[in-house]
C-alpha positions in Angstrom: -13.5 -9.1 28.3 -12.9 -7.5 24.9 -11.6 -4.1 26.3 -9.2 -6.5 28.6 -8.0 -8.8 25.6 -7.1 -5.4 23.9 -5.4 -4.0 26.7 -3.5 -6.6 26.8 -2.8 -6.7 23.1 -1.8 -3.5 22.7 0.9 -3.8 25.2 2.1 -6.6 24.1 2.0 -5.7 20.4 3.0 -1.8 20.3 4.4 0.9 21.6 3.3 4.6 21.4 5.0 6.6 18.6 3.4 9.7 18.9 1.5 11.3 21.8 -1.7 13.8 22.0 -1.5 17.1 24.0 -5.5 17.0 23.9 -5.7 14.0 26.4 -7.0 15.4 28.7 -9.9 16.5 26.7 -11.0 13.7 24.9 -13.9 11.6 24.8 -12.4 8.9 22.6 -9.0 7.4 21.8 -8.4 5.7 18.5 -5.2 3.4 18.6 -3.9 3.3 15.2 -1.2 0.1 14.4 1.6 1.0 12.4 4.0 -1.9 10.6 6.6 0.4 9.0 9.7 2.0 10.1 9.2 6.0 11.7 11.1 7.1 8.3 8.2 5.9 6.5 5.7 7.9 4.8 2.9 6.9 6.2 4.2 7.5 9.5 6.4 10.4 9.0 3.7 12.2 7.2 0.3 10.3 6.4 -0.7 9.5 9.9 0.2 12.7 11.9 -1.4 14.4 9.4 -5.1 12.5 9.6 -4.3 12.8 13.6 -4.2 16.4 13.1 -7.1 16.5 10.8 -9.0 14.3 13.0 -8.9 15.8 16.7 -9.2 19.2 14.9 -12.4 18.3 13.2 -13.9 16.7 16.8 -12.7 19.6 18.6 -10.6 17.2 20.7 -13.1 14.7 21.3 -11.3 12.0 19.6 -7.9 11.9 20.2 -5.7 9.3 18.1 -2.5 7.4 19.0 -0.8 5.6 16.8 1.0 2.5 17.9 4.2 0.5 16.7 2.7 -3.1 15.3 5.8 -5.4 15.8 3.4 -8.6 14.3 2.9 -10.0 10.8 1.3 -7.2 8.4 -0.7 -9.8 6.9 -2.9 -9.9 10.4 -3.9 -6.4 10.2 -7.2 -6.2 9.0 -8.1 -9.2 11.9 -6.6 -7.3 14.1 -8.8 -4.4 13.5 -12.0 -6.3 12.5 -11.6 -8.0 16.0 -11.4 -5.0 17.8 -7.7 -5.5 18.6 -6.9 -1.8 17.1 -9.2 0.5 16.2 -7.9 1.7 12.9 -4.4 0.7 10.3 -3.2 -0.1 6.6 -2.2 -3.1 5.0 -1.7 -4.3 1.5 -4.7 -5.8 -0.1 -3.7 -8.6 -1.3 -1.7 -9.5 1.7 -4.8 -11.7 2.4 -5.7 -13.3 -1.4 -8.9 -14.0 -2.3 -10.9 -11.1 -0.1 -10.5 -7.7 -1.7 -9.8 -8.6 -5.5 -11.6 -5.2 -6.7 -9.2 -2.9 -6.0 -6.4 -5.0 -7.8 -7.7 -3.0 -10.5 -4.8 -0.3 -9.6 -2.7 -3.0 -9.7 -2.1 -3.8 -13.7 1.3 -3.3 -15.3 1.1 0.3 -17.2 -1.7 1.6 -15.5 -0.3 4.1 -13.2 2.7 6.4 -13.0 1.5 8.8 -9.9 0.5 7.2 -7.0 -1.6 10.6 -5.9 -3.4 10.0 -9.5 -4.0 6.4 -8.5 -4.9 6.4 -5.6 -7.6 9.3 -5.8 -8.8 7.5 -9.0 -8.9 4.0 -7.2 -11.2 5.1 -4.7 -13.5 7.1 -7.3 -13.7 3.6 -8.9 -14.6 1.8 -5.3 -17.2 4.5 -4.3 -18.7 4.0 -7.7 -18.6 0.1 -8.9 -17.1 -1.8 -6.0 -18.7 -0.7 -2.8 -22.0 -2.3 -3.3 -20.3 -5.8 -3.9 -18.9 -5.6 0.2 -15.7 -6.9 0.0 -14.9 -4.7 3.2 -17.5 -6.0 5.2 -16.5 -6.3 8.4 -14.5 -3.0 8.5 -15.4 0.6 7.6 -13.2 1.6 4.8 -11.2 5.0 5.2 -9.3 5.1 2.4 -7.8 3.4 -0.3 -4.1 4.3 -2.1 -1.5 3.1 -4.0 2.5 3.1 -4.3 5.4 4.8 -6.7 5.5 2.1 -9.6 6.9 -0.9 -8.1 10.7 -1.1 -9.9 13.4 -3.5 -9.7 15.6 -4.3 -6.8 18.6 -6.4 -7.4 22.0 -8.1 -6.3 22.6 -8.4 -10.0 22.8 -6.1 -13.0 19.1 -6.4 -15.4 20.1 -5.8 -18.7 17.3 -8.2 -20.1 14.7 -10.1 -19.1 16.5 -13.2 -19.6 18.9 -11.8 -16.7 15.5 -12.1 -14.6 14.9 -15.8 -15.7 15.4 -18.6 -12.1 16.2 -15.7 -10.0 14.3 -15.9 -6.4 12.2 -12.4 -6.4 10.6 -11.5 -3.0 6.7 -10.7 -3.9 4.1 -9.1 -1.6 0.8 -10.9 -4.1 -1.9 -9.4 -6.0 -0.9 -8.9 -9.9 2.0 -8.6 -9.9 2.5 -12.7 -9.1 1.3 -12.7 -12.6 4.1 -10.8 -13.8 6.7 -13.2 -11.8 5.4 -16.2 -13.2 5.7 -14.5 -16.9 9.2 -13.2 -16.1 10.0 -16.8 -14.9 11.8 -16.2 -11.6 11.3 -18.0 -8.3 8.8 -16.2 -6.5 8.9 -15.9 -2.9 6.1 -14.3 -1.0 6.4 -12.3 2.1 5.5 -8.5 3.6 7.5 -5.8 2.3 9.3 -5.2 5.8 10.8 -9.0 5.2 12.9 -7.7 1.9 16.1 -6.4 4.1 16.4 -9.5 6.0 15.5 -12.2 3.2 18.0 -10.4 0.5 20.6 -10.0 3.4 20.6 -13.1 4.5 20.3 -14.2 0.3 17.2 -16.0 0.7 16.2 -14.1 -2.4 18.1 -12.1 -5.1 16.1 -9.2 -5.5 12.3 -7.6 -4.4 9.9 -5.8 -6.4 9.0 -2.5 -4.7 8.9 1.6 -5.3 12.1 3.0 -5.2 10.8 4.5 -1.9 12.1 1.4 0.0 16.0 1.7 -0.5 15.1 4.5 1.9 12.4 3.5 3.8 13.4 -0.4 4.3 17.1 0.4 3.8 17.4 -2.0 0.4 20.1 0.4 -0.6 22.0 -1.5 1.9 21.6 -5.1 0.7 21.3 -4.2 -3.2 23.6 -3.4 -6.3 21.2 -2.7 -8.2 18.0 -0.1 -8.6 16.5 -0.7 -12.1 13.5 1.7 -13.2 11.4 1.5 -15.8 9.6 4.3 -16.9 6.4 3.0 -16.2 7.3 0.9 -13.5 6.1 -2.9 -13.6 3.2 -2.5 -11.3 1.6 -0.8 -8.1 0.0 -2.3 -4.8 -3.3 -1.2 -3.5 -3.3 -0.8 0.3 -6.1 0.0 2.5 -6.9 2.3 5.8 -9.9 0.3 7.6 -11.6 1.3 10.8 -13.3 -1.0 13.3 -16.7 -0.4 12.6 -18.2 -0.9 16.3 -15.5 1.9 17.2 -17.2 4.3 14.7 -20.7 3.4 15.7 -19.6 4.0 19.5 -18.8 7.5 18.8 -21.9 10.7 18.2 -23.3 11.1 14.6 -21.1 14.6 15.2 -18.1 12.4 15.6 -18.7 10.0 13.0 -19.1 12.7 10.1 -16.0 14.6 11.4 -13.7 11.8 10.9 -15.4 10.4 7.9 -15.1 14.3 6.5 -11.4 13.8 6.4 -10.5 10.4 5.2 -12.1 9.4 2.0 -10.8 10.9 -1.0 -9.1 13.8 1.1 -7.2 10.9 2.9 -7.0 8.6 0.1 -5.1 11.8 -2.0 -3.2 12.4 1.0 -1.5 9.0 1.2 -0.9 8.7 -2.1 0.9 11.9 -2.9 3.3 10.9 0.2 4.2 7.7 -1.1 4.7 8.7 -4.4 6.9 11.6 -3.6 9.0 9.4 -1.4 10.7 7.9 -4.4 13.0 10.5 -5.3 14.6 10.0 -1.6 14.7 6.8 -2.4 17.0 7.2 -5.5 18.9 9.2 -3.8 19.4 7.0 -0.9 20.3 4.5 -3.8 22.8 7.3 -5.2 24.7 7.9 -2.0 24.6 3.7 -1.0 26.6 3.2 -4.4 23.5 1.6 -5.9 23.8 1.4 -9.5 20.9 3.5 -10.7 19.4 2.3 -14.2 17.2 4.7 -15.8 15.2 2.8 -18.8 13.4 4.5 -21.2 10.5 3.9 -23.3 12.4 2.8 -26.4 14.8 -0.1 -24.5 14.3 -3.6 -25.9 13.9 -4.4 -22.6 11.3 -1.8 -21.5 9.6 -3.4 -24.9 9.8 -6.6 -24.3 8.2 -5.7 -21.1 5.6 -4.1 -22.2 4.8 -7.7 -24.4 4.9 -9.5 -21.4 2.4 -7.5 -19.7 0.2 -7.3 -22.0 -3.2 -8.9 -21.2 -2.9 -8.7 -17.6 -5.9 -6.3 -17.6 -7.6 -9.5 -18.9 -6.7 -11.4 -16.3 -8.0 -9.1 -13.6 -11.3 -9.3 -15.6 -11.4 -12.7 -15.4 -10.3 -12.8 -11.3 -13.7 -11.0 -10.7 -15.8 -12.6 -12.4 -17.6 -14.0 -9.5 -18.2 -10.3 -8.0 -21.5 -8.6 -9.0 -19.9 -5.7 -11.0 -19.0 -5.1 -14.3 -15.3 -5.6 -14.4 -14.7 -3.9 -17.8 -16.6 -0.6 -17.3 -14.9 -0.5 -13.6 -11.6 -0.7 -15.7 -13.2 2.0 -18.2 -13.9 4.4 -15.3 -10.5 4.3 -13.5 -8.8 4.6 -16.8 -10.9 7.3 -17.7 -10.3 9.1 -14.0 -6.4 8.1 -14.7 -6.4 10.1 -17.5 -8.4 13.2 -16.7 -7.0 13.1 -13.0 -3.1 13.3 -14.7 -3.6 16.5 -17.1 
């Protein structure tokens, strides 16, 4: 009944993006669910690549299709916890309250690579936040973060005041804490939802990486692309397996596809994301997006950097019913931060 529900699913749900030429030799096919456009990173370069690396290291035992998910991102890890797909992404704290750990990549300041935070963000799980099982349900593949999340406007930010009543898409985690210091109208919803909602002027602006006047097309829909040097914040997303799929395949089978997720895939996802900015500033560029470059000694980078201040706190605090300690786990990924970026 299950294997018919998911047949059904997946029809319904997605469309292959990307074939195998070693069908006829495998044992095994893992459907992956995809939510973002094919210009993407993570489909233009993170998935193919873990395809690769995965039917290479089963010697074609295990092929892997990945599959266009047309539903709500936020049903993702369901969707592969019930078997519906075998393996995708999502954003953490598209589903509040379940993986609060890993909003440790998410405070204001912390990160300015997204290959650096990411590979440090999944030293910091494997170390302090695995025990605690806030992936139960779902093998963990990898864990990564964005390009600092920046500004995306239909109006010119030339202070913060300029931010004060304006109705800013949010995606959730920390940086809700930041909208509710900055005092705008917060509206939550996926990332793919920015085009529409700031087309239609349901909102006046989205925080995101710069990536997304690219990826999403925001260079369409906004006037303005305003980036601080630091960005404001990062998201924490997650590649999560179903875990009866993994335990259906050999030992052999198991180690070969765990061999190249992990850190390798976790590194891998975040050095594509993070490199995608630049083509998003150009997209901006070429849109006639007004391009604001702020630097460290801006009153309003300043006054930022007030306003943040204490977040870190704050994520302390939002763990505090977790059984780790929350300010050596922020010790360690600062620590990896630092000796990951010289």
């Amino acid at each position: 009944m299950m294997n018919v529900k998911k047949n059904l699913l997946l029809a319904v749900c997605g469309t292959s993006i990307l074939a195998s030429g070693l069908t006829s030799a495998a044992e095994t096919t893992l459907h992956v669910a995809t939510w973002l456009p094919p210009t993407s990173s993570q489909n233009s370069i993170v998935w193919p690549t873990w395809k690769e690396w995965v039917e290479q290291a089963t010697e074609g035992r295990v092929e892997v299709v990945i599959e266009n998910y047309t539903g709500d991102p936020k049903a993702i890890f369901d969707a592969v916890e019930d078997g519906v797909y075998d393996v995708s992404f999502a954003v953490n704290s598209y589903v509040p309250g379940r993986f609060k750990l890993t909003s440790v990549s998410e405070i204001p300041g912390e990160i300015t690579d997204a290959e650096v935070g990411s590979v440090a963000l999944w030293h910091t799980y494997e170390k302090f936040f695995k025990a605690d099982g806030e992936f139960k349900g779902l093998e963990l593949l990898a864990l990564f973060v964005h390009g600092p999340g920046q500004l995306n406007t239909n109006f010119p930010v030339n202070s913060l005041e300029d931010l004060k009543g304006k109705k800013m898409r949010i995606g959730g985690g920390l940086v809700n804490t930041l909208a509710e210091r900055l005092g705008v109208t917060p509206v939550s919803a996926p990332a793919p939802k920015s085009y529409e909602m700031m087309q239609q002027g349901v909102v006046d602006g989205t925080f995101l990486p710069a990536e997304q006047q690219k990826t999403l097309r925001l260079s369409e829909v906004t006037t303005d692309l305003t980036l601080f040097p630091k960005g404001l914040y990062t998201t924490a997303f997650s590649i999560v397996m179903n875990p009866d799929t993994l335990d259906s395949l050999s030992k052999k089978d198991q180690d070969a596809i765990m061999s190249v997720s992990g850190e390798k895939l976790s590194r891998l996802a975040g050095a594509a994301w993070g490199k995608a900015d630049q083509d998003g500033i150009l997209e901006a560029k070429a849109n006639g997006v007004n391009v604001v470059y702020l630097s460290k000694d801006d009153a309003i980078v300043k006054e930022m950097n007030r306003l943040e201040a204490g977040i870190d706190q704050v994520w302390i605090d939002s763990v505090s019913d977790r059984k780790v300690d929350a300010k050596a786990a922020l010790a360690y990924f600062r620590e990896n931060v630092n000796e990951l970026s010289q």
